[in-house]
N, C-alpha and C positions, 0 to 999 in steps of 0.2 A: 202926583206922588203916590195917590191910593190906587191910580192906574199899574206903575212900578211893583210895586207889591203886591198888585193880586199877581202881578205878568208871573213874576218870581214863584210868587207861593203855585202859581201852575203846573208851571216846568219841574220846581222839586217834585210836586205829584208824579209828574208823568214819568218821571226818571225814577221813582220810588215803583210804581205800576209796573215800567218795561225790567227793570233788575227781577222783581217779582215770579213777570213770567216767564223771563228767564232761566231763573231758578227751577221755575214748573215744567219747561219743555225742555230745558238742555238734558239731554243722556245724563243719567248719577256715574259718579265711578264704579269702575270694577275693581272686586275689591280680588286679589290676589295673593300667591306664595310664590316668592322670590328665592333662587339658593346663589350663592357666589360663583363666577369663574375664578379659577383657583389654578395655580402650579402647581404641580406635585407629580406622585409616586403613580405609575396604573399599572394595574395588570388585569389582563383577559385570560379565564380561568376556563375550565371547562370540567363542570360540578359532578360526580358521579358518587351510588355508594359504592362501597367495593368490601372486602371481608380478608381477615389475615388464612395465613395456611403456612403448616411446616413444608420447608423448602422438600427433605427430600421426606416423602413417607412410605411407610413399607405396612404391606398387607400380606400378611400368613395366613392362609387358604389351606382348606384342607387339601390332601394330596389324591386322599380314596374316599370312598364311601364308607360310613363308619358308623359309631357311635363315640360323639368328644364328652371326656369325663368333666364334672363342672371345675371351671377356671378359680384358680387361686390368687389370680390376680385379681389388682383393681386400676382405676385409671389414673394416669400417675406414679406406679412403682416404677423404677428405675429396671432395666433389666441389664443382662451383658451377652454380649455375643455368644450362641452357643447355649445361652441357661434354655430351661425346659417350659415352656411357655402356655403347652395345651399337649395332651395326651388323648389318641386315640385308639378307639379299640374294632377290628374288621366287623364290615357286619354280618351276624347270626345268618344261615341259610333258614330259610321260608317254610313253613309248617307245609306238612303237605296231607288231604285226605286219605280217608282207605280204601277208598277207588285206584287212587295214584299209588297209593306207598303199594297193594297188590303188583300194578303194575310194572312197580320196579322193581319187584324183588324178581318177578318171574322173567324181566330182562335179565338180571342179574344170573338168574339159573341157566339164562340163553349163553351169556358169554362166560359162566364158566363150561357150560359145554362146549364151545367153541373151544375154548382155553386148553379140554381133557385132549379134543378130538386132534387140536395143533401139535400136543403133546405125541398124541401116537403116531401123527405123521412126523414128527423128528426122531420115534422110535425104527418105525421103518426104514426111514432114510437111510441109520445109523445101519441095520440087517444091511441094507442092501451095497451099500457102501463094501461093507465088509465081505460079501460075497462077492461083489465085486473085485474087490483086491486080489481076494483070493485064488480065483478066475485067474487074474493077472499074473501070479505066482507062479502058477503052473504052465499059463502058454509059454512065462519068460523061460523055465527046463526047458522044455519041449521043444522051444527054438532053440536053446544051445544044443543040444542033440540032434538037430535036425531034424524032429518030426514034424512041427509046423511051418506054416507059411509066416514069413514079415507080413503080410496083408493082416494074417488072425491076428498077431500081436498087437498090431498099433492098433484094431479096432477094442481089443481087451481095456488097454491106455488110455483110448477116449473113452471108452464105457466109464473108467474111474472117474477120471474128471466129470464127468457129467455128474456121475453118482455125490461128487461132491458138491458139485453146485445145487444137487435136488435138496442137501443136507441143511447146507448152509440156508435156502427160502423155506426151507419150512422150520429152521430155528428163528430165521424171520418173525414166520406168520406165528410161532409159539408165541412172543415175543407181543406182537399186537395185541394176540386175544390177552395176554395177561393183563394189559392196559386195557381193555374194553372193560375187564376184571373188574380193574380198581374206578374205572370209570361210572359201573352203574354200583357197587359198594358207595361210592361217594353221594352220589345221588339222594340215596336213602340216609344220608345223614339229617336227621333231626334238630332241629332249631332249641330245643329243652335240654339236649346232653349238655353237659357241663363241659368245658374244659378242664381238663386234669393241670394247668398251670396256666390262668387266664394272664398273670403278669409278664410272659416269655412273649406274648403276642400281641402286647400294645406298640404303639407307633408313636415316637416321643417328636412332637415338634419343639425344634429350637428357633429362637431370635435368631436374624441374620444380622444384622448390627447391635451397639449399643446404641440405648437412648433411654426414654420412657412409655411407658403404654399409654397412648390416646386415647382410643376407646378398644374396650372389649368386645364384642360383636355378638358372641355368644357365650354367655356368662353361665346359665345352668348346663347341664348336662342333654344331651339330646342327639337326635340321629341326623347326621348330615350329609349333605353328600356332595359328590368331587366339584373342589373348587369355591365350596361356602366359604365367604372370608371368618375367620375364627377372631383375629388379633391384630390390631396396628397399633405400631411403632415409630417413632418417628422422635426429634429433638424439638421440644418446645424454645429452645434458645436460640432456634435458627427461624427464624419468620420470614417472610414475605407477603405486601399485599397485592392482591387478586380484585381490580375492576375490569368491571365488562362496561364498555362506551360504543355508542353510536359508531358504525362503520363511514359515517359523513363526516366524523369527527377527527378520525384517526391519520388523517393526510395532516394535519397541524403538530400531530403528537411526533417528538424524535424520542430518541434514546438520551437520555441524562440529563434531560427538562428537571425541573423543580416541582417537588411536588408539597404540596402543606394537609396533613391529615390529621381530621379533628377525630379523636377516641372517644370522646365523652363530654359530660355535662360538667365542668370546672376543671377538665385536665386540657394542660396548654398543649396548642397544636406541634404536631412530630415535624420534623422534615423528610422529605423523602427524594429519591430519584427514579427516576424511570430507567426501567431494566430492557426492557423487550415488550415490544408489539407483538402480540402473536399473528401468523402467518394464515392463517385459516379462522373466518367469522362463524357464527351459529347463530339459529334463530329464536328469540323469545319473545314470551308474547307480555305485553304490558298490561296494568293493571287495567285498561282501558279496552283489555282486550284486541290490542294493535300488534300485529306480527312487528315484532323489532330484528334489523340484522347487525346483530354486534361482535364485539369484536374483544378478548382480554388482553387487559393491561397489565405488564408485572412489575411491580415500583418494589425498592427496597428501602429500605430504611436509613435515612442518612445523619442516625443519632446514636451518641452511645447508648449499649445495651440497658444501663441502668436506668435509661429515659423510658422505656420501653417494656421493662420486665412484667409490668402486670399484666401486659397480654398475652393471648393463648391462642387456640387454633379455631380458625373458623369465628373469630370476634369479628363487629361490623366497625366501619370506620366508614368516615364521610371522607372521599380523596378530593381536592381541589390540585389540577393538573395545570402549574402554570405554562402557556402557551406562548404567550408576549406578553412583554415588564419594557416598561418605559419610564426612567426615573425621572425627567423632568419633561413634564408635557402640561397641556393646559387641558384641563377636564369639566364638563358642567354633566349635570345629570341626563341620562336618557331621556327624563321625564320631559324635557325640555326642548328636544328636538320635532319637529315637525316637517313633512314633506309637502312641497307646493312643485304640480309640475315635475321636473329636473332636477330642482335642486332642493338642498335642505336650508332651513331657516331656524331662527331662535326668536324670540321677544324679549326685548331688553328694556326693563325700567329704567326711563331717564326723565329726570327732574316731573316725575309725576302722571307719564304718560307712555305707551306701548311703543316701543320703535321696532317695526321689524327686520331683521337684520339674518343676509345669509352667510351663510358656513362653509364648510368644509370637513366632513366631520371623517375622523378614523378610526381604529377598532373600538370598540365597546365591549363592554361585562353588561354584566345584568341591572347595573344602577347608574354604571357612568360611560360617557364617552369621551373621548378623545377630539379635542378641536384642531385641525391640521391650518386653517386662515377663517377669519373675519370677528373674532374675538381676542382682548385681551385682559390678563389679568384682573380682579379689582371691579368689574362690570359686573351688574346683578344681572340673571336671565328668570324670564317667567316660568314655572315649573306647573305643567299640565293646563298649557292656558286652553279654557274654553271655547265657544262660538262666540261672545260677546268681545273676546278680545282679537284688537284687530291693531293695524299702522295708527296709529296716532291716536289710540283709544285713552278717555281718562282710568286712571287707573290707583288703586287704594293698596299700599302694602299690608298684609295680615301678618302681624307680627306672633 
């Protein structure tokens, strides 16, 4: 009997000893973060910022070289077609030395003597002309009477004509030199005379449409020259927004996609649609310093105005470009997927241990994917499992 009972009290030891180091040698669980396989809503977006813009805007440039008087306007007056918008004034000719101003006048003394000398050859002309005629007067008796030859007369006839065409180039050349005249007189005008009516010789720009002024460009007075923009114009009620995306991106994007655009910090997102890809990319370079080749997007707004009115030109908005929406599909998180070889796989928590299991996965966003085979609803998946977790590993949920 006392044999019986040590045997007994043995075996419990041993069986106390082997659970023991069991305990000490088997692997601990891993402990892990599980998220649900789920039905539902997906969409693959494609995140860009992008910034509003009035649709059509107009820049008033100056036309000459000037001086613009300062602007009466500010940003935001309403204006109308045709009102006065900026006022400019030609600009002053260029001081000149008294090296130079000598110079010109004794030009000036050159072309009015040319101008006297042109004069006495149109006085000449005029003598000779007239003696000429005269001449002619009397061969044409002298032929009637038959003292002359027809040869003398018709040479007398061509002599006039001639004498008139000497008349007429050097009324011509009068004519030049008077302009050579008024050419070196101009010359010599001084930048300090005044105008005798500076308001008959401003240049009034008007608005070519109505709207409101965006920005003023040049707001004080100052000298500028052809083609400085002055003024833009433009309707603030009319918006559109402007991203520029990835040219790798844009074989995805169509025309009247859906777009969702976040404004700000507590205002709920717009809707929008995609207007136009433009046809020609440009290159920028990223904060990284990376030459980027992209490409503008023009989305319009697919809300009423009253949703929209606090914005303005050139505000930033964050555009989310839906791409593909699948209303009932089965999604687990990206975190979750894993690639072995060929194919992809997941780890799925079942009754306390890693099973590994593969997939089939289809598009993805930035936090989910799309399961196309080997999952179904209701099954937890392990999310960023580690190297410790493997096929049939024990495993601990972290709730």
């Amino acid at each position: 009997m006392m044999k019986a009972r040590a045997a007994w009290a043995w075996g419990a030891l041993a069986l106390v000893v082997a659970a023991a180091l069991a305990v000490v040698f088997l692997p601990s669980a891993v402990e892990v973060e599980v998220a649900p396989v789920a039905r539902g809503a997906f969409e693959r977006t494609i995140d860009e910022d992008g910034k509003t813009r009035v649709r059509e805007r107009y820049v008033v440039s100056a036309p000459l070289a000037g001086r613009v008087l300062r602007s009466r306007l500010k940003a935001g007056d309403a204006v109308r077609a045709g009102d006065v918008i900026a006022v400019l004034l030609p600009s002053a000719p260029a001081l000149i030395d008294a090296r130079t101003e000598q110079e010109l006048r004794e030009r000036l003394g050159a072309a009015e003597a040319a101008a006297a000398r042109a004069t006495a050859e149109v006085e000449r002309a005029r003598v000779a002309l007239e003696q000429s005629r005269g001449d002619l007067s009397r061969a044409t008796q002298l032929a009637e009477k038959g003292f002359t030859s027809p040869q003398a007369l018709e040479r007398n006839q061509r002599d006039v004509e001639l004498k008139v065409k000497e008349q007429k180039s050097a009324e011509f050349d009068r004519e030049a030199a008077r302009h050579e005249v008024g050419v070196a007189r101009a010359a010599l005008t001084r930048s300090q005379v005044a105008w005798s009516r500076p308001g008959s010789r401003q240049w009034d720009l008007t608005a070519p449409v109505a709207g409101r002024v965006l920005r003023v460009v040049q707001e004080s007075e100052a000298a500028v020259g052809v083609g400085v923009p002055l003024v833009e114009i433009g309707n603030p009620g009319d918006l559109e927004v402007v991203v520029d995306v990835l040219t790798t991106d844009t074989p995805a994007i169509r025309r009247g996609q859906a777009v969702r655009l976040d404004v700000g910090a507590g205002a709920p997102p717009l809707n929008g649609r995609v207007r136009l890809v433009e046809p020609a990319a440009f290159t920028k370079v990223s904060a990284l310093g990376v030459e980027e080749q992209r490409v503008n997007v023009v989305i319009d707004f697919d809300a009423p105005r009253e949703a929209w009115q606090g914005l303005g030109d050139a505000y930033r908005v964050d555009a989310h470009i839906v791409v593909e929406a699948r209303a009932n599909a089965i999604v687990v998180p990206v975190s979750a997927l894993f690639r072995q070889g060929d194919t992809w796989h997941v780890f799925v928590a079942d009754a306390g241990r890693a099973r590994r299991v593969e997939v089939v996965p289809g598009p993805r966003n930035a936090t989910h994917a799309v399961v196309e085979r080997g999952l179904e609803p209701g099954a937890e998946v392990i999310v960023f499992p580690g190297d410790r977790v493997a096929d049939g590993a024990r495993i601990r949920i972290r709730r």
